[in-house]
PyMOL Python script that loads the backbone (N, CA, C, O; Angstrom):
from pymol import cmd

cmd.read_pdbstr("""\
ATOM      1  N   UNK A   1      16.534  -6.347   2.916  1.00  0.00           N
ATOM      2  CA  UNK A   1      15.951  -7.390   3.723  1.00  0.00           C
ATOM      3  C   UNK A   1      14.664  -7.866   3.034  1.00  0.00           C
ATOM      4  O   UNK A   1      13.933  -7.063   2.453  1.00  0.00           O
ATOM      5  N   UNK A   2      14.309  -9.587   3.126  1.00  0.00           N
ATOM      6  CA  UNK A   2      13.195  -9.681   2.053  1.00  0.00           C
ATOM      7  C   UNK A   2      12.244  -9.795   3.256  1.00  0.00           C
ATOM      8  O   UNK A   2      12.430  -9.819   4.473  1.00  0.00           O
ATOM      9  N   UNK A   3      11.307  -9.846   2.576  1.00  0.00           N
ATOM     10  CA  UNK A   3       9.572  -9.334   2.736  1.00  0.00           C
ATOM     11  C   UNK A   3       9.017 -10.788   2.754  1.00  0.00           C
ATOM     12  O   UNK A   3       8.813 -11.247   1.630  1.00  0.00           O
ATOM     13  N   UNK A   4       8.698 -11.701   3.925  1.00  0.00           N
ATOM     14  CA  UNK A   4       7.718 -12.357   4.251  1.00  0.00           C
ATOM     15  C   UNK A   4       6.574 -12.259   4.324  1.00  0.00           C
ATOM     16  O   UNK A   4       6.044 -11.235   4.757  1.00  0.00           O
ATOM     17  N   UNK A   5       5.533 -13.884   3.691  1.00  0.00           N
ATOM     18  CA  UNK A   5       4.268 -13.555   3.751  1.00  0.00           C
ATOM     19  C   UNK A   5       4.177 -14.441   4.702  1.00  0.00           C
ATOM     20  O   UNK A   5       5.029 -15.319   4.838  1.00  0.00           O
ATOM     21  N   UNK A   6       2.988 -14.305   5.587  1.00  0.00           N
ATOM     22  CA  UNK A   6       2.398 -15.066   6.857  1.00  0.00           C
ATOM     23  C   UNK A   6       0.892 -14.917   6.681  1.00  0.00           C
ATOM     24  O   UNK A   6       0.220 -13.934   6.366  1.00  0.00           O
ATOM     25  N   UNK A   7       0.456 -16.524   7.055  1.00  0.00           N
ATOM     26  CA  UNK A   7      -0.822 -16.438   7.204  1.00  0.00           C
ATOM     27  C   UNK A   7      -0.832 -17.299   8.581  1.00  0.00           C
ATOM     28  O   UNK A   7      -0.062 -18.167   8.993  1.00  0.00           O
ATOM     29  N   UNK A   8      -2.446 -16.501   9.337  1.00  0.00           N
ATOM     30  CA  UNK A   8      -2.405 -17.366  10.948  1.00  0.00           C
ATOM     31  C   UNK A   8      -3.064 -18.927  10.677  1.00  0.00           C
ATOM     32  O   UNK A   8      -3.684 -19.227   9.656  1.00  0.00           O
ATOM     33  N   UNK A   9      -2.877 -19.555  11.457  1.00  0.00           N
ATOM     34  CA  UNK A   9      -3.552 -21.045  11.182  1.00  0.00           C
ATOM     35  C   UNK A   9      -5.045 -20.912  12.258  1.00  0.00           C
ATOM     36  O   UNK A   9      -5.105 -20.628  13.454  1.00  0.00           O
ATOM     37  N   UNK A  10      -5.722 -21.117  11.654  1.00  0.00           N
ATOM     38  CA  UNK A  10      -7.217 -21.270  12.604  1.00  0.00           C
ATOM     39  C   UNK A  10      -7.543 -22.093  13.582  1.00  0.00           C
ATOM     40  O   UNK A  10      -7.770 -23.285  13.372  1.00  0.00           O
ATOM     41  N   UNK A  11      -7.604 -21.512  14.827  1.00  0.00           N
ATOM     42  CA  UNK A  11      -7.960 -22.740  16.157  1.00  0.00           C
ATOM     43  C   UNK A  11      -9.350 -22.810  16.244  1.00  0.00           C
ATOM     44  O   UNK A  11      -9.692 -23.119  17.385  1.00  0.00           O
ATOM     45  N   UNK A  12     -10.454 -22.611  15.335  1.00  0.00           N
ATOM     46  CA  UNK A  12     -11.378 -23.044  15.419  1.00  0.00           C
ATOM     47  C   UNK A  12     -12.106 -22.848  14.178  1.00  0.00           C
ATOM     48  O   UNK A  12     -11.991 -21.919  13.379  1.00  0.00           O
ATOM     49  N   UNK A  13     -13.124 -24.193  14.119  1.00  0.00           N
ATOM     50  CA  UNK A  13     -13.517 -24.005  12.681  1.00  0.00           C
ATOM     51  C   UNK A  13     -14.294 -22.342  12.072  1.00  0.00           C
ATOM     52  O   UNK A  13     -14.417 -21.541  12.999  1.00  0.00           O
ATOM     53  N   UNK A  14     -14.425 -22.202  11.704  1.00  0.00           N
ATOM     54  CA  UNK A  14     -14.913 -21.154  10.347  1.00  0.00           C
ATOM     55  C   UNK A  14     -13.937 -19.782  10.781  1.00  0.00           C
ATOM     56  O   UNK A  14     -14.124 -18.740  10.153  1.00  0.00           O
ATOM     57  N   UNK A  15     -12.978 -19.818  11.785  1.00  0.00           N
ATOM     58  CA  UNK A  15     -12.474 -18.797  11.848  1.00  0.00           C
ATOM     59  C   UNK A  15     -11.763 -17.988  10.767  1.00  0.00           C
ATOM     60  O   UNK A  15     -11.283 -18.874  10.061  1.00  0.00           O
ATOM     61  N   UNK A  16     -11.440 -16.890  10.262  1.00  0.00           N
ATOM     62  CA  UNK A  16     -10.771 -16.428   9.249  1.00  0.00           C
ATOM     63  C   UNK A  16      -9.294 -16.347   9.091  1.00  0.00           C
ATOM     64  O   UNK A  16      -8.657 -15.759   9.965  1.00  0.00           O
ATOM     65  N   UNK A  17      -8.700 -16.854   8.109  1.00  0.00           N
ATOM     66  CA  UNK A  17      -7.013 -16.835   7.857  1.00  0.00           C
ATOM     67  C   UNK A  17      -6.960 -15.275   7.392  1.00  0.00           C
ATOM     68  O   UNK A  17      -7.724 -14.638   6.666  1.00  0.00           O
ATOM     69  N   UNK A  18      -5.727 -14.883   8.109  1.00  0.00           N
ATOM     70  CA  UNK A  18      -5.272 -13.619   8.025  1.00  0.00           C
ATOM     71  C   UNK A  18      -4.094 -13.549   7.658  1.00  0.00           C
ATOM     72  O   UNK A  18      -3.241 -13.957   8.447  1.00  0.00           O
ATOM     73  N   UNK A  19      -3.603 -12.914   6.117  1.00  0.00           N
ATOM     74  CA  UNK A  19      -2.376 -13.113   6.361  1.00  0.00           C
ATOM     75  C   UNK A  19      -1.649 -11.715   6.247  1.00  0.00           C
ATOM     76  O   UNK A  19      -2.322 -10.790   5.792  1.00  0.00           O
ATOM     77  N   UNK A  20      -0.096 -11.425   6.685  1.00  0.00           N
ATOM     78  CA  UNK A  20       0.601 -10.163   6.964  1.00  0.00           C
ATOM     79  C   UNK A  20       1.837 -10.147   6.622  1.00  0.00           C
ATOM     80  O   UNK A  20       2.513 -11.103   7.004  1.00  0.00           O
ATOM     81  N   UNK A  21       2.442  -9.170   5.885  1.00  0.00           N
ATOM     82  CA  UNK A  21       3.734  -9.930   5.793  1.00  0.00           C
ATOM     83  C   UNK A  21       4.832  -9.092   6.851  1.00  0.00           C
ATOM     84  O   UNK A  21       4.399  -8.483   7.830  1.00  0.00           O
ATOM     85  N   UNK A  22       5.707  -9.124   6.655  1.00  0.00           N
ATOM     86  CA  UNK A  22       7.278  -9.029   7.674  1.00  0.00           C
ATOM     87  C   UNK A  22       8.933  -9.524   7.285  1.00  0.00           C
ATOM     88  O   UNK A  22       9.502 -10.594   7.071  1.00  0.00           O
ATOM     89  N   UNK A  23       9.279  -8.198   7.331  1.00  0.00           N
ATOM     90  CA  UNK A  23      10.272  -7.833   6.870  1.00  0.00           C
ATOM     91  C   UNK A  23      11.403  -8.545   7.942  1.00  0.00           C
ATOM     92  O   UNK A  23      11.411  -8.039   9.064  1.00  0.00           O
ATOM     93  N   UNK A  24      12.263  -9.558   7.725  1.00  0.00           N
ATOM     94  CA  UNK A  24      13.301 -10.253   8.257  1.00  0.00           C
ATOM     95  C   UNK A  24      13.887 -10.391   7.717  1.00  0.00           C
ATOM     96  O   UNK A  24      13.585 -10.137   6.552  1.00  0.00           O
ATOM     97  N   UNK A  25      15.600 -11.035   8.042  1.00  0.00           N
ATOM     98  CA  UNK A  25      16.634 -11.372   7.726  1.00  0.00           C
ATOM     99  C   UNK A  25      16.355 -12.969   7.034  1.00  0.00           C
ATOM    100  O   UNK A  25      15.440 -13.717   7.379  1.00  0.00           O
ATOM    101  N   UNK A  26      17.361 -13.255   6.012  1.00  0.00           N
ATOM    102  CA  UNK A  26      17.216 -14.635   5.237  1.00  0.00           C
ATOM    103  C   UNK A  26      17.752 -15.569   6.338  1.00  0.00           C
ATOM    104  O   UNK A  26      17.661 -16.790   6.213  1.00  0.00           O
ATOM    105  N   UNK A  27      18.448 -14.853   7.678  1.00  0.00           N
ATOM    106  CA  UNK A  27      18.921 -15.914   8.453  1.00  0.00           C
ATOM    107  C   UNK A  27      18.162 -16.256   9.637  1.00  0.00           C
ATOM    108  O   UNK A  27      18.312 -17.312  10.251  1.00  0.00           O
ATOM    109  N   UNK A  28      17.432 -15.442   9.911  1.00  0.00           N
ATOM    110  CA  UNK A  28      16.022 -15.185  11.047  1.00  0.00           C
ATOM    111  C   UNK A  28      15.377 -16.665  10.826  1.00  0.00           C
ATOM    112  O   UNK A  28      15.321 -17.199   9.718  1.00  0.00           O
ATOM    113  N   UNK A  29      14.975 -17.159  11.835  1.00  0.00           N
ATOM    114  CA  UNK A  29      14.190 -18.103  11.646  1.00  0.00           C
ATOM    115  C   UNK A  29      12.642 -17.804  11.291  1.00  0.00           C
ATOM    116  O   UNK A  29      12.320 -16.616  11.304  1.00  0.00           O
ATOM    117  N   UNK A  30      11.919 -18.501  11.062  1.00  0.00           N
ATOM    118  CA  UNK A  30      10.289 -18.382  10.395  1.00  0.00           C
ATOM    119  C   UNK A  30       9.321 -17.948  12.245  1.00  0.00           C
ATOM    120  O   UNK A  30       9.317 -18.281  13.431  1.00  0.00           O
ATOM    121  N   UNK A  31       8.744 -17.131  11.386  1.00  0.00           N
ATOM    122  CA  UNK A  31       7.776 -16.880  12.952  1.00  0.00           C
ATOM    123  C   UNK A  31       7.173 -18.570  12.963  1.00  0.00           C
ATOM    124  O   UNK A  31       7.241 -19.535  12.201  1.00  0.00           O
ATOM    125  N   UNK A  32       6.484 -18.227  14.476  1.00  0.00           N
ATOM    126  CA  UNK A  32       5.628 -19.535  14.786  1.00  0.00           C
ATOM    127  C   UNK A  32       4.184 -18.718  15.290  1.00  0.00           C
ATOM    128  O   UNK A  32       3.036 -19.149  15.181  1.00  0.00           O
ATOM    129  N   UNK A  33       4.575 -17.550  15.811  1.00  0.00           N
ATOM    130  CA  UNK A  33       3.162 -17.037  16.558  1.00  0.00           C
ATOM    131  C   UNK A  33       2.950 -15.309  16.154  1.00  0.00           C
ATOM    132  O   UNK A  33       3.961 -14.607  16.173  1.00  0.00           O
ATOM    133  N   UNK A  34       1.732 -14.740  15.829  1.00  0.00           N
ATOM    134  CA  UNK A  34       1.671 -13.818  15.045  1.00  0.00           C
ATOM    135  C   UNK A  34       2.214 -12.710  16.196  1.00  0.00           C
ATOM    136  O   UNK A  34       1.890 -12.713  17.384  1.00  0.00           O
ATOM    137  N   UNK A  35       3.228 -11.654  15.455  1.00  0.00           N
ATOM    138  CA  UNK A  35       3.811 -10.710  16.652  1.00  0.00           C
ATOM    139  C   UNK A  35       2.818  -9.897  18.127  1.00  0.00           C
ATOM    140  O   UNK A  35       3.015  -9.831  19.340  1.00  0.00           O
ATOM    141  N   UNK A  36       1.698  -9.376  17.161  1.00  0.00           N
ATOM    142  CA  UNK A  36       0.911  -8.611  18.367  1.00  0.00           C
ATOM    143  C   UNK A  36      -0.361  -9.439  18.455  1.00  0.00           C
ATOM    144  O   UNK A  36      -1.296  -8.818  18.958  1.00  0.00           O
ATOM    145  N   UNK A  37      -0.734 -11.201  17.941  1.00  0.00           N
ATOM    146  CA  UNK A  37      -1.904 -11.629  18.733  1.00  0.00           C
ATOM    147  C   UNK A  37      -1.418 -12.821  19.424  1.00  0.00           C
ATOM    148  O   UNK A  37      -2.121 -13.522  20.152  1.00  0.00           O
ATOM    149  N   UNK A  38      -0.023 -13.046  19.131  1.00  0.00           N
ATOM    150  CA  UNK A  38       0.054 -14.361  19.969  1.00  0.00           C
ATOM    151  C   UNK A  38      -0.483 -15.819  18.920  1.00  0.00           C
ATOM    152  O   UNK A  38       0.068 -16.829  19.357  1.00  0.00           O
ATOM    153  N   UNK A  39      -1.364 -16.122  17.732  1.00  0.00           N
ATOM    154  CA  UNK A  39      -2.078 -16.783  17.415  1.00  0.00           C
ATOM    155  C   UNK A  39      -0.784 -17.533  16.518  1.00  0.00           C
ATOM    156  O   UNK A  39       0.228 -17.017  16.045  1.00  0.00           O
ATOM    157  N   UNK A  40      -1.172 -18.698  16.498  1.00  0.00           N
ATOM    158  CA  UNK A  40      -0.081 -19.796  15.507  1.00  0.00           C
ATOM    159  C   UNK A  40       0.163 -19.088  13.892  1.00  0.00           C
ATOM    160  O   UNK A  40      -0.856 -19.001  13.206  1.00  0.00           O
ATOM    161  N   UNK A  41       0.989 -18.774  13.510  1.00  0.00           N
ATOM    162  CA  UNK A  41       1.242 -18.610  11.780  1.00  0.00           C
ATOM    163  C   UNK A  41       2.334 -19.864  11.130  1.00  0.00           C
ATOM    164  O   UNK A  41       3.107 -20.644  11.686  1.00  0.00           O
ATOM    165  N   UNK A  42       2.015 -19.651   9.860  1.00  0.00           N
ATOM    166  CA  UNK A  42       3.119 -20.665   9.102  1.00  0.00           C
ATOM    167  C   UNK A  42       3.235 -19.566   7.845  1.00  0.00           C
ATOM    168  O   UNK A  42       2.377 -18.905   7.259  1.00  0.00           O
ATOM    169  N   UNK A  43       5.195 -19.708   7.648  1.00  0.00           N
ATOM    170  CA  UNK A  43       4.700 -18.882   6.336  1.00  0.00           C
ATOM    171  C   UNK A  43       4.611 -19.832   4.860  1.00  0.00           C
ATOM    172  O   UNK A  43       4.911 -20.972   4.504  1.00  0.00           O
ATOM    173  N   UNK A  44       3.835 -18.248   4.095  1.00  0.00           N
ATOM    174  CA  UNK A  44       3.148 -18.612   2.647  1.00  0.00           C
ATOM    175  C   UNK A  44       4.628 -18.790   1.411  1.00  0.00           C
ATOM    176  O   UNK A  44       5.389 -17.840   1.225  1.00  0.00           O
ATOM    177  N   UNK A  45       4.774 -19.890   0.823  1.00  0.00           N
ATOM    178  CA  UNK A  45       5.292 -20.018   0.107  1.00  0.00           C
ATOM    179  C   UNK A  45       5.070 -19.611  -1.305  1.00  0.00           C
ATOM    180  O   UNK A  45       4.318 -20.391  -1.889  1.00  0.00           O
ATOM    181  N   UNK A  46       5.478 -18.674  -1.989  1.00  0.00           N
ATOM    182  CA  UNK A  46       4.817 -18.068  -3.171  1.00  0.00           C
ATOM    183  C   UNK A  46       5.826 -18.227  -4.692  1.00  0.00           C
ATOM    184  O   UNK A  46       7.036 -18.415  -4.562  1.00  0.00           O
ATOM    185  N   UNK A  47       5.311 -18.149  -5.844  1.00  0.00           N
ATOM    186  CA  UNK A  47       5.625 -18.588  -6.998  1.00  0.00           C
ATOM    187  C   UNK A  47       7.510 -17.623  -7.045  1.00  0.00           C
ATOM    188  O   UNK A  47       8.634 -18.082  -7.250  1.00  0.00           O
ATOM    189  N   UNK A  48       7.194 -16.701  -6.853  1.00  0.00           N
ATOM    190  CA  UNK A  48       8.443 -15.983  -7.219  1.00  0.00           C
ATOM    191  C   UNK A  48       8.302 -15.497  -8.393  1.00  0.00           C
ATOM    192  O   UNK A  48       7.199 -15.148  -8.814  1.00  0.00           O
ATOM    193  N   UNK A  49       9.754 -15.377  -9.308  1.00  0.00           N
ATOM    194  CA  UNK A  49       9.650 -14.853 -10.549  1.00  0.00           C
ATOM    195  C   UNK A  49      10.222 -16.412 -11.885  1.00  0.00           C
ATOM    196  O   UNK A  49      10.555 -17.558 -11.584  1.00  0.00           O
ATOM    197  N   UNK A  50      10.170 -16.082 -12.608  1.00  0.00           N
ATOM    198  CA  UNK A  50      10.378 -16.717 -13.743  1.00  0.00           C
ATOM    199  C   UNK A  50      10.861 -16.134 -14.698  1.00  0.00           C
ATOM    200  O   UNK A  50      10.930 -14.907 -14.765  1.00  0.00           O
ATOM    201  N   UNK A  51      11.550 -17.475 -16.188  1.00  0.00           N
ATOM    202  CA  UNK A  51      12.145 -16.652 -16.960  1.00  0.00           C
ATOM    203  C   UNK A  51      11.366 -17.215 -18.250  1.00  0.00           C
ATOM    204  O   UNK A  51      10.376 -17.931 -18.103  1.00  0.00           O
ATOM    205  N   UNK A  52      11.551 -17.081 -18.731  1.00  0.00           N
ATOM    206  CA  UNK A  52      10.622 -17.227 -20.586  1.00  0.00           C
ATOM    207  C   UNK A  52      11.355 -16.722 -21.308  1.00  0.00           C
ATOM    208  O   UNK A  52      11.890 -15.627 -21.129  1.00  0.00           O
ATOM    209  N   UNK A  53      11.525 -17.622 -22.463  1.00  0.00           N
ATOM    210  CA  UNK A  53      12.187 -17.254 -23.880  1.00  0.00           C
ATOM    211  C   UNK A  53      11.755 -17.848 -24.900  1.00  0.00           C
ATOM    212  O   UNK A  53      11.234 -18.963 -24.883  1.00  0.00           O
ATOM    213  N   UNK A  54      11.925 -17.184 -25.833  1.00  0.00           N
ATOM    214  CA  UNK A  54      11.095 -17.337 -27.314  1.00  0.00           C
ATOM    215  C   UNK A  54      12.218 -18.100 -28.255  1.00  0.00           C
ATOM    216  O   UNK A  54      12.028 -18.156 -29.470  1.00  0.00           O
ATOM    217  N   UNK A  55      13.191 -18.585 -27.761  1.00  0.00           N
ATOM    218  CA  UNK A  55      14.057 -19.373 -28.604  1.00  0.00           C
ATOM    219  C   UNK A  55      15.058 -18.093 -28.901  1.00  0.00           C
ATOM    220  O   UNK A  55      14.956 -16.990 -28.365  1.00  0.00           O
ATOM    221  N   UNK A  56      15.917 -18.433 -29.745  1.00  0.00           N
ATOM    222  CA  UNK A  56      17.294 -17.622 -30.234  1.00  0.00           C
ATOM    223  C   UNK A  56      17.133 -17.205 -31.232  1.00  0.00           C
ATOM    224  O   UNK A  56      16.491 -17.939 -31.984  1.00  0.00           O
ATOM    225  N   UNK A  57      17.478 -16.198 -31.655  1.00  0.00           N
ATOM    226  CA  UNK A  57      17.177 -15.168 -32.878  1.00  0.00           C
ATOM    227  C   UNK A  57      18.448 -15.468 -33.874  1.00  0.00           C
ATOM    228  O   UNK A  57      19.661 -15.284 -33.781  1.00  0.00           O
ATOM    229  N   UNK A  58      17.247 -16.228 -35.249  1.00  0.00           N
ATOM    230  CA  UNK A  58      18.744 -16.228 -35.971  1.00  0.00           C
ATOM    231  C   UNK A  58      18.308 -17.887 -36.479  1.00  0.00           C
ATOM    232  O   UNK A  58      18.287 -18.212 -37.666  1.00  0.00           O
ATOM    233  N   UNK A  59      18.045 -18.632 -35.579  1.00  0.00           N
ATOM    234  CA  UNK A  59      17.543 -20.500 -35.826  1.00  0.00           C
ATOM    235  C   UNK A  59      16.555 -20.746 -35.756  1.00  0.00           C
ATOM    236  O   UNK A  59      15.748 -20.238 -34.977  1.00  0.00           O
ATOM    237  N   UNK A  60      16.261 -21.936 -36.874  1.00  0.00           N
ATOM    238  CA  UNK A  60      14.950 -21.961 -37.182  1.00  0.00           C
ATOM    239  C   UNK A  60      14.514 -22.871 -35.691  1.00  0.00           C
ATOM    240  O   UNK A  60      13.507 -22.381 -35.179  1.00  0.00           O
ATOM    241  N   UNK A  61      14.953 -23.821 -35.082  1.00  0.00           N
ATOM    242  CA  UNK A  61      14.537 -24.768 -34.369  1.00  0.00           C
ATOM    243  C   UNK A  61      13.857 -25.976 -34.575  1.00  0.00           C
ATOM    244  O   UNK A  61      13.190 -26.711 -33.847  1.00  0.00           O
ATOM    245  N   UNK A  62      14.359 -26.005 -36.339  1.00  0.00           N
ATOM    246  CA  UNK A  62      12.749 -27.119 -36.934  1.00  0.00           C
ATOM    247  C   UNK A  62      11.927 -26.418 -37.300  1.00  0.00           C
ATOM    248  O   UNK A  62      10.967 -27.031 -37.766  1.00  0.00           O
ATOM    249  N   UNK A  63      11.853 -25.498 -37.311  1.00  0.00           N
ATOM    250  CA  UNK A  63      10.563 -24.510 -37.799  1.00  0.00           C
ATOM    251  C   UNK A  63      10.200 -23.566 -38.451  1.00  0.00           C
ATOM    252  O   UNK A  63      10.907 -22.626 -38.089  1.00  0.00           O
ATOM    253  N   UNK A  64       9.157 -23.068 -39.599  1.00  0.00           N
ATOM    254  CA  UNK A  64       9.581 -22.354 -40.269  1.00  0.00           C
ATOM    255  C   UNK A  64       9.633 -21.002 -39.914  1.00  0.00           C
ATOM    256  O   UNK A  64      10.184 -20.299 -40.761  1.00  0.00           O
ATOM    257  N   UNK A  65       9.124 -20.289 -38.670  1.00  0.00           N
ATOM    258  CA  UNK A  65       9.068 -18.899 -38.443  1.00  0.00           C
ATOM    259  C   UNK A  65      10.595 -18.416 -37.422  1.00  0.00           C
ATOM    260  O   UNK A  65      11.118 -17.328 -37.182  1.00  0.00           O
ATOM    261  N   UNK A  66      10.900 -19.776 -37.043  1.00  0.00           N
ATOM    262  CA  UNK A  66      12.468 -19.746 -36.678  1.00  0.00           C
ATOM    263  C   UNK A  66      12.554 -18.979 -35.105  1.00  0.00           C
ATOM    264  O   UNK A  66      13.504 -18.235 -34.862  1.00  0.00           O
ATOM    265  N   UNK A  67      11.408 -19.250 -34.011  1.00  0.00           N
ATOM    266  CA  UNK A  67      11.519 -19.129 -32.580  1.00  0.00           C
ATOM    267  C   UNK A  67      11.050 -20.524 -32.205  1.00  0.00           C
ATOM    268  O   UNK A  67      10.818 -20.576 -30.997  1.00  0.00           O
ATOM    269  N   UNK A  68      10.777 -21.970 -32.999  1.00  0.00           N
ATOM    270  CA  UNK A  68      11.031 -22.995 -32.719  1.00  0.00           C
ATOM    271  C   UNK A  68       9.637 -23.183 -31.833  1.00  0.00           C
ATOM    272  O   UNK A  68       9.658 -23.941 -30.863  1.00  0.00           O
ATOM    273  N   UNK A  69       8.337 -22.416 -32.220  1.00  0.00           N
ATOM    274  CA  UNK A  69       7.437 -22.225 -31.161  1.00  0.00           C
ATOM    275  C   UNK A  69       6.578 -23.572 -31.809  1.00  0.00           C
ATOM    276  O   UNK A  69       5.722 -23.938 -31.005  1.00  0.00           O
ATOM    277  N   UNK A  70       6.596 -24.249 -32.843  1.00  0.00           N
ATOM    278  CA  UNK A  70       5.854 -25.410 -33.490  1.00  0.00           C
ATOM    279  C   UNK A  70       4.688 -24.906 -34.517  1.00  0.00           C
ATOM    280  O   UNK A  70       3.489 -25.166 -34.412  1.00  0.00           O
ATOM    281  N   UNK A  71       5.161 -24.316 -35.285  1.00  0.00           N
ATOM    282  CA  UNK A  71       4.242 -23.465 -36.057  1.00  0.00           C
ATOM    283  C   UNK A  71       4.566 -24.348 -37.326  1.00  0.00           C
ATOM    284  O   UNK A  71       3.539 -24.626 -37.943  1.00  0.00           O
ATOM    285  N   UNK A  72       5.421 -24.727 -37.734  1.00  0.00           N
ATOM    286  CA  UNK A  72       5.943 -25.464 -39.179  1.00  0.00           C
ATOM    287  C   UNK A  72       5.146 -24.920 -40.280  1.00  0.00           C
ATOM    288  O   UNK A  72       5.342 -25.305 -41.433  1.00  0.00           O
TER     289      UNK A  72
END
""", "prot")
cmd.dss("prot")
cmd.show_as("cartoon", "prot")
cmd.util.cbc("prot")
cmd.orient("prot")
């Protein structure tokens, strides 16, 4: 089950954002109100993972060190 992040939305100015996360189903809908204060949340949308590659081993790419990184 994945791991939600939540932060509360502030009903008054300088109040502090708190955020918590919570373990739900991908089919669960998104909280709206934090479980034990009642207070408004929205959840945090975060980068995730990524992939990176150095080109193919073996071709130059145009280039002379041959990972095509623009070194010529």
């Amino acid at each position: 089950m994945p791991t939600y992040v939540y932060e509360t939305i502030p009903s008054k100015l300088g109040e502090k954002v708190v955020q918590f996360e919570v373990q739900q189903s991908m089919k669960e809908a998104s909280l709206t109100t934090h479980p034990e204060t009642g207070q408004a949340v929205k959840r945090v949308i975060s980068g995730g993972y990524g992939y990176v590659s150095k080109g193919r081993s073996g071709t130059s790419g145009g280039h002379s060190c041959g990972h095509g990184c623009g070194c010529d």
